[in-house]
C-alpha positions in Angstrom: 48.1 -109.3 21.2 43.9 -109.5 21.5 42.2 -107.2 24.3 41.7 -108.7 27.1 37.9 -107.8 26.0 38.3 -110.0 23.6 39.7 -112.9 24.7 36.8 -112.8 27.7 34.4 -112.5 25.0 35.7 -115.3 23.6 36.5 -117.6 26.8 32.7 -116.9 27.1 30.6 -117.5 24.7 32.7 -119.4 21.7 34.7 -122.0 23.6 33.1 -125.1 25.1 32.2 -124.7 28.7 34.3 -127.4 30.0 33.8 -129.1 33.8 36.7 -127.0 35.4 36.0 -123.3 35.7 38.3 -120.5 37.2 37.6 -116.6 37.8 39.6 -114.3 38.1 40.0 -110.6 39.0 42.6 -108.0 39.0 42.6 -104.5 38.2 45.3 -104.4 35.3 46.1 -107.0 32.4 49.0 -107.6 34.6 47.1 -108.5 37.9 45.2 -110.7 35.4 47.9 -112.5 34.0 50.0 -112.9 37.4 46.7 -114.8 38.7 46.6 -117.0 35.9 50.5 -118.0 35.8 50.0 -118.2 39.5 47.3 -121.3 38.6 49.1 -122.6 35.7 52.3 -122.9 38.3 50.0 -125.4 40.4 48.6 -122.4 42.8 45.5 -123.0 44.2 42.7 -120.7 45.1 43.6 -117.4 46.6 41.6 -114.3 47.4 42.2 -113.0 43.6 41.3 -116.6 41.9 38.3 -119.0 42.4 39.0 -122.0 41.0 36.0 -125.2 41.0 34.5 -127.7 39.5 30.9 -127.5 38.4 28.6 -130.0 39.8 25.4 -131.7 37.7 23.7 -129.5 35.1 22.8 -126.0 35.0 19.1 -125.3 34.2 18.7 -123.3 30.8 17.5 -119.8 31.3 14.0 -118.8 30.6 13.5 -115.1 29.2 10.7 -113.2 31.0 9.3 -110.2 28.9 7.2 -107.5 31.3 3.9 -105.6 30.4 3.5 -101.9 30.4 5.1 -99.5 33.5 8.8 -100.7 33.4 9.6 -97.9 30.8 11.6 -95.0 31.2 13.6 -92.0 28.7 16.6 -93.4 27.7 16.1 -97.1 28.1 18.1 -99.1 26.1 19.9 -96.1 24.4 23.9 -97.6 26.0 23.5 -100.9 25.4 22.3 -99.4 21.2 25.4 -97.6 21.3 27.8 -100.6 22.5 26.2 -103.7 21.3 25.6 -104.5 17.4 23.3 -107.2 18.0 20.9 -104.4 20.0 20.9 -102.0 17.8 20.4 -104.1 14.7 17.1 -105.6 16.7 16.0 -102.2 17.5 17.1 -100.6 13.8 14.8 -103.5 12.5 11.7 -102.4 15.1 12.6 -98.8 14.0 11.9 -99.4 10.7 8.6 -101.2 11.1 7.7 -98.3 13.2 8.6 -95.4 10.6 6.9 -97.5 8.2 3.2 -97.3 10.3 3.7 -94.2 12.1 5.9 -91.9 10.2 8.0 -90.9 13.3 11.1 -92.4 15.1 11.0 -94.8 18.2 14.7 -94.2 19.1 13.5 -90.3 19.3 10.7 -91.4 21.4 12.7 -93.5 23.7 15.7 -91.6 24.0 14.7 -87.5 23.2 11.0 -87.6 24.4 10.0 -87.0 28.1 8.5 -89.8 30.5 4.8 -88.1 29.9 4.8 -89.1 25.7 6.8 -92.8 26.7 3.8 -93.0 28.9 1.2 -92.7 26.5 -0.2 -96.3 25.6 0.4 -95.8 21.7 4.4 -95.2 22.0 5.1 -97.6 25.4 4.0 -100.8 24.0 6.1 -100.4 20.8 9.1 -98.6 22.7 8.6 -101.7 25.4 8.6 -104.5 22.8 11.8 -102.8 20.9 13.8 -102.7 23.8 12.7 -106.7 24.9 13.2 -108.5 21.7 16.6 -106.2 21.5 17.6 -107.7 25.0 16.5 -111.1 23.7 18.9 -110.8 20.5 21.8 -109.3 22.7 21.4 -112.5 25.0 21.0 -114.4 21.8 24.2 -113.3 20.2 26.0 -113.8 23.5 25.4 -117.9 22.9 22.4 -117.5 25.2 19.0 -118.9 24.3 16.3 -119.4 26.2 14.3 -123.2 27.6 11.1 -121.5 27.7 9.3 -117.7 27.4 6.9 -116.1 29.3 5.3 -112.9 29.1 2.7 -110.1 30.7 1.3 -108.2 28.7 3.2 -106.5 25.9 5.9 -109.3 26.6 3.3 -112.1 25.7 4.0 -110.6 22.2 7.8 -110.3 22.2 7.6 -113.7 23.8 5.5 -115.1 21.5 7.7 -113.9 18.4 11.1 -115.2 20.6 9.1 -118.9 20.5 8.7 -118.6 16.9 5.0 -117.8 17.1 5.0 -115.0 14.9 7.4 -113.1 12.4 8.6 -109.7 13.9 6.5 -108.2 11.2 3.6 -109.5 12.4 4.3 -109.7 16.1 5.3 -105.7 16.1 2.2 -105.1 13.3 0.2 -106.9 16.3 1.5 -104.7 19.2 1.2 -101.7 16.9 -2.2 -102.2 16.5 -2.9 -103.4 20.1 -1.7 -100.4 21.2 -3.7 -97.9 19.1 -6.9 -99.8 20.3 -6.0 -99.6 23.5 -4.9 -95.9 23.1 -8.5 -95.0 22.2 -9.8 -96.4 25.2 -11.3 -93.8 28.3 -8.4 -93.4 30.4 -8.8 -95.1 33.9 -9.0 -98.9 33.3 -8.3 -101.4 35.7 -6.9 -104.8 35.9 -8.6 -107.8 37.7 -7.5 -111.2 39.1 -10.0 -113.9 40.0 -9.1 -117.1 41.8 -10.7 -120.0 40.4 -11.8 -123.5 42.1 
């Protein structure tokens, strides 16, 4: 018999997504299973089951990819050790960084303390792995975006999402961005200006 991880995978994101939809929740494959007999027997909705039909059109997502400050150690560093399509995305950015900087981004975000992922040379690249790693996960979930937007650092990952750029040359980019802007005085400042 398939997990029950499995068929929700499946129910999810390779079968059609039909007009009728039903949830439900239990706390053992038998609970489960109980609740769905319970709805193929005619049942209605009960505190366990929601059961409805969906009504127009949902609107397609739109992936938003942040700037510089959302970082942290160890972001990303569950979903690399559960999800293929994440750690393949960030294997690929690993290898672009080894091959400019001669050191790991996977030690940097997940061994190196919050002072070095703060440093403008290794957040930008640690930032855009972990973004266009959550945009392959979502991706390989049947997920895909109407639109991108980005700040920042994201305007890159967003940029190579859209089909702007390779992920050679959107990374190369960001690598470079950020070793410009590494060398800059610290104590910079961002301004807004309203227009007419």
């Amino acid at each position: 018999t398939a997990s029950l991880r499995d068929i929700c995978y499946t129910a999810a994101t390779r079968r059609e997504h039909f007009r009728w939809r039903l949830a439900a929740v239990g706390q053992s494959r038998r609970q489960l299973a109980e609740a769905l007999d319970a709805i193929a027997d005619g049942g209605g909705a009960s505190r366990d089951v929601a059961l409805g039909q969906v009504k127009g059109r949902a609107p397609r997502p739109v992936f938003v990819f942040t700037g510089q400050g959302a970082q942290y150690p160890g972001m990303g560093a569950e979903l690399y050790e559960r999800h293929a399509a994440f750690r393949a995305a960030i294997d690929r950015c690993e290898a672009l960084y080894l091959a400019r900087r001669g050191t790991s981004l996977k030690a940097l975000m997940w061994q190196g303390d919050e002072a070095a992922l703060a440093c403008t040379e290794h957040t930008q690249p640690a930032l855009f792995a972990l973004e266009y790693a959550l945009a392959q996960l979502w991706r390989s979930w049947g997920i895909e975006p109407a639109a991108v937007i980005g700040h920042s650092v994201g305007e890159y990952v967003a940029a190579h999402v859209a089909g702007v750029f390779s992920l050679e040359d959107a990374f190369g980019l960001l690598l470079l961005r950020s070793e410009l802007m590494g060398a800059l005085p610290a104590g910079g400042a961002m301004l807004a200006l309203q227009g007419p």
